[in-house]
C-alpha positions in Angstrom: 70.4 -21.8 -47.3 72.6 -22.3 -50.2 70.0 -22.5 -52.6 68.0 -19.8 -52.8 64.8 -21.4 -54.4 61.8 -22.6 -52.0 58.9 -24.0 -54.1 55.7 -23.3 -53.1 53.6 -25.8 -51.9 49.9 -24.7 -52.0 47.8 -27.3 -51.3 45.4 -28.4 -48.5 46.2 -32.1 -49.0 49.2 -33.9 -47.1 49.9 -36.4 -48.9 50.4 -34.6 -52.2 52.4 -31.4 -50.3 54.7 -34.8 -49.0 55.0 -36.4 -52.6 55.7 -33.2 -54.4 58.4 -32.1 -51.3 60.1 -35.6 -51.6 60.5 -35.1 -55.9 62.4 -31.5 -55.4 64.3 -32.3 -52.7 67.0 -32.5 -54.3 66.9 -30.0 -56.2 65.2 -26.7 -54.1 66.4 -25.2 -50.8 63.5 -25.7 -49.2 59.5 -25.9 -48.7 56.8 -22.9 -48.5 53.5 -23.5 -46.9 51.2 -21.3 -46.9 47.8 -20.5 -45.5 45.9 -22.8 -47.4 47.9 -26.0 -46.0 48.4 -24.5 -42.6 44.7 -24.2 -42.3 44.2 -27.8 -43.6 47.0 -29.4 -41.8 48.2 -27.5 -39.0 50.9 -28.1 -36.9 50.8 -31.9 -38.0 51.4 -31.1 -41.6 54.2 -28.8 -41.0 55.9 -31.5 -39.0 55.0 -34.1 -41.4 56.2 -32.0 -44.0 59.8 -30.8 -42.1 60.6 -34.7 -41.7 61.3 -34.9 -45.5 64.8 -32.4 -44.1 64.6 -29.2 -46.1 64.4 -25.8 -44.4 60.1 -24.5 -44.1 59.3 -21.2 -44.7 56.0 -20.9 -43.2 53.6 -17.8 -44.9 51.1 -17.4 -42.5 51.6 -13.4 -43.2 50.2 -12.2 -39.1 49.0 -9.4 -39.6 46.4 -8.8 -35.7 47.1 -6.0 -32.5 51.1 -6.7 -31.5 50.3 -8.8 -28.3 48.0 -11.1 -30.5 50.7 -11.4 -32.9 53.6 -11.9 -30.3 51.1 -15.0 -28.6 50.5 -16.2 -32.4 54.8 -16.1 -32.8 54.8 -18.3 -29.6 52.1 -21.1 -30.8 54.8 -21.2 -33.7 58.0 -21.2 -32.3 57.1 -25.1 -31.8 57.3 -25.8 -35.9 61.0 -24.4 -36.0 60.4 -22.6 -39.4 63.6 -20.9 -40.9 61.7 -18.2 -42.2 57.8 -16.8 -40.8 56.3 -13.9 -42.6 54.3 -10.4 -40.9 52.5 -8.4 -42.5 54.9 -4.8 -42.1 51.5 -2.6 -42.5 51.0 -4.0 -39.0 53.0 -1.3 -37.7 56.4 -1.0 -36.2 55.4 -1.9 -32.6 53.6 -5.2 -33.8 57.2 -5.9 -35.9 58.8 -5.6 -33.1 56.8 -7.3 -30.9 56.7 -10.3 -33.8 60.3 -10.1 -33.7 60.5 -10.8 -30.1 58.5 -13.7 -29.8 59.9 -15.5 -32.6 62.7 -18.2 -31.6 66.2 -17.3 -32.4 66.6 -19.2 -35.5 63.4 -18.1 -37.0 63.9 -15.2 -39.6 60.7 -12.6 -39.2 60.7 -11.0 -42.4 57.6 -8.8 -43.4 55.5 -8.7 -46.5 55.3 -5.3 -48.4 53.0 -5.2 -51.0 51.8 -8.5 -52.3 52.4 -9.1 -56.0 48.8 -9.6 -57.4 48.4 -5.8 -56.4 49.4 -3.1 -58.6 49.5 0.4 -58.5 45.7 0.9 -59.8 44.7 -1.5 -56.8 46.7 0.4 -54.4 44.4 3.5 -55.4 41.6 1.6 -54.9 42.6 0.7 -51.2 43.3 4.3 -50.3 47.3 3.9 -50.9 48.3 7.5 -52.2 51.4 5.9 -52.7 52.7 3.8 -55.7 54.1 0.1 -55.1 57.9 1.2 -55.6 57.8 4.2 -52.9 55.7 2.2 -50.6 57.7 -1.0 -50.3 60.5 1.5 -49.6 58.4 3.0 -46.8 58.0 -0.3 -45.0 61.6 -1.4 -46.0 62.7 1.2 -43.6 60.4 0.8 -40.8 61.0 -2.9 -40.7 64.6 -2.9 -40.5 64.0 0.0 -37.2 61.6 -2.7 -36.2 64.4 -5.4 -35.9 63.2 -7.7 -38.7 65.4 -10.0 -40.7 63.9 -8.6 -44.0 61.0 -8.1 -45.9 59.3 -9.8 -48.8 58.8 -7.7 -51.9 58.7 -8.1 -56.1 61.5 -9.0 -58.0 61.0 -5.4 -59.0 61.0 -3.7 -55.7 63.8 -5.9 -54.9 67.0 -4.1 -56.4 66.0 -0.5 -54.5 64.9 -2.3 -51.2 68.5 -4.1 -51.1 70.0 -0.6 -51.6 68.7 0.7 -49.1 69.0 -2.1 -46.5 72.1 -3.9 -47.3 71.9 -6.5 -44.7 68.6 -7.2 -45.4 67.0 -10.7 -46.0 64.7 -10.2 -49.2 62.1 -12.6 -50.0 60.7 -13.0 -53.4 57.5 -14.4 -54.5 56.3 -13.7 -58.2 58.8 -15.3 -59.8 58.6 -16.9 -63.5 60.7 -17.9 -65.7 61.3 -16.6 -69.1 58.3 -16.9 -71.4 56.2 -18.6 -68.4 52.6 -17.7 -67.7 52.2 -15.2 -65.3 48.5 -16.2 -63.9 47.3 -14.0 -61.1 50.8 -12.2 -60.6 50.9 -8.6 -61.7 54.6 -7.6 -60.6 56.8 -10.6 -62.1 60.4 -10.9 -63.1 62.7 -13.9 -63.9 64.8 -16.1 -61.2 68.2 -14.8 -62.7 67.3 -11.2 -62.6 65.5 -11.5 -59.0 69.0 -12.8 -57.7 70.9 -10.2 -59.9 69.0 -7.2 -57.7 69.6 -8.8 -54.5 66.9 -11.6 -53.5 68.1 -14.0 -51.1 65.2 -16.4 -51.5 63.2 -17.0 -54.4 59.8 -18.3 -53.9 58.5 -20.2 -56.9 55.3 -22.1 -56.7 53.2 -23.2 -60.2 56.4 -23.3 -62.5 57.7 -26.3 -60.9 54.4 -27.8 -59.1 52.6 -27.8 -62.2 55.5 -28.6 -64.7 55.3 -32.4 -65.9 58.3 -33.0 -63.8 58.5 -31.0 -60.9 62.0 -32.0 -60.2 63.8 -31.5 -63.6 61.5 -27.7 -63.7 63.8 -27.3 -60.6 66.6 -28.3 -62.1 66.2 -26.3 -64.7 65.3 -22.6 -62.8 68.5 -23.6 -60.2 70.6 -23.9 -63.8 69.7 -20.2 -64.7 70.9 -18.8 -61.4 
């Protein structure tokens, strides 16, 4: 994966996930589909989308009991993602498990704390903890687990590489400088995300909704 940027593709419609994957092509290192196309489209669409040839990184986020998550790995191993996401607060034995399941080419790499949360939400869900000191936490326990890496904010990132240098970071929340940040609370820019350590940066309405999805591709790769 040579270049680092997946662009999301959030849609529940084919067609437009296909037209949008064929314009970035050359330009992105590959496609993210997410729950909202999975649930639309299935296994069909990720097929359909994986003939266009770029690497999928499917964000399903499992997050069940370990065996149910192991089984769900299974039904999966079928699509040939490069890259699935857990949820890490699942615990260490349904990391593992995860782990296990997934085919050998398929890097399990487990969501911390999503970036619409903040610290004031964490509070609100019970999390003593704030963002920083818990993405740590589960840092650790997935690399014990066997994962290939987490995903965390661009500013988690930097400390979470630190700690794990082998790790494969994941980073979603990404915008470039001066862009809208919309329902993201935890943001930083492409350049400084790979600065701290990312290995893959995960940008979805910066280039999807940009006039020209391909040259706004273009343009973020130029930075990095």
């Amino acid at each position: 994966m040579s270049n680092p940027i997946f662009v999301a593709v959030d849609t529940p419609y084919l067609d437009n996930a296909i037209i949008l994957a064929k314009k970035v092509k050359g330009h992105v290192g590959g496609i993210k589909l997410g729950l909202e196309f999975f649930c639309a489209n299935g296994h069909h669409g990720v097929h359909e989308v994986a003939k266009i040839g770029l690497p999928i990184f499917l964000d399903l986020k499992l997050h069940d009991i370990p065996n149910t998550v192991a089984k769900a790995m299974q039904a999966i191993n079928i699509l040939e993602p490069a890259v699935i996401t857990i949820h890490a607060s699942g615990g260490r034995a349904m990391m593992e498990d995860a782990k296990a399941a997934a085919g050998k080419n398929i890097k399990v790499v487990g969501v911390t704390i999503l970036t619409s949360l903040n610290d004031h939400d964490l509070g609100r869900i019970g999390m003593e903890s704030n963002s920083h000191a818990q993405v740590e936490r589960l840092a650790d326990l997935a690399a014990e687990a066997g994962l290939d890496g987490i995903v965390c904010s661009g500013q988690e990132v930097k400390a979470a590489h630190k700690r794990w240098k082998n790790g494969y970071f994941v980073v979603p929340g990404i915008r470039p400088s001066g862009g809208k940040v919309g329902d993201q609370k935890r943001v930083v820019t492409p350049s400084q995300a790979m600065n701290d350590g990312a290995s893959m940066l995960v940008i979805g309405r910066p280039i999807t909704q940009a006039a020209d999805p391909d040259q706004a591709a273009r343009d973020i790769g130029a930075t990095l």
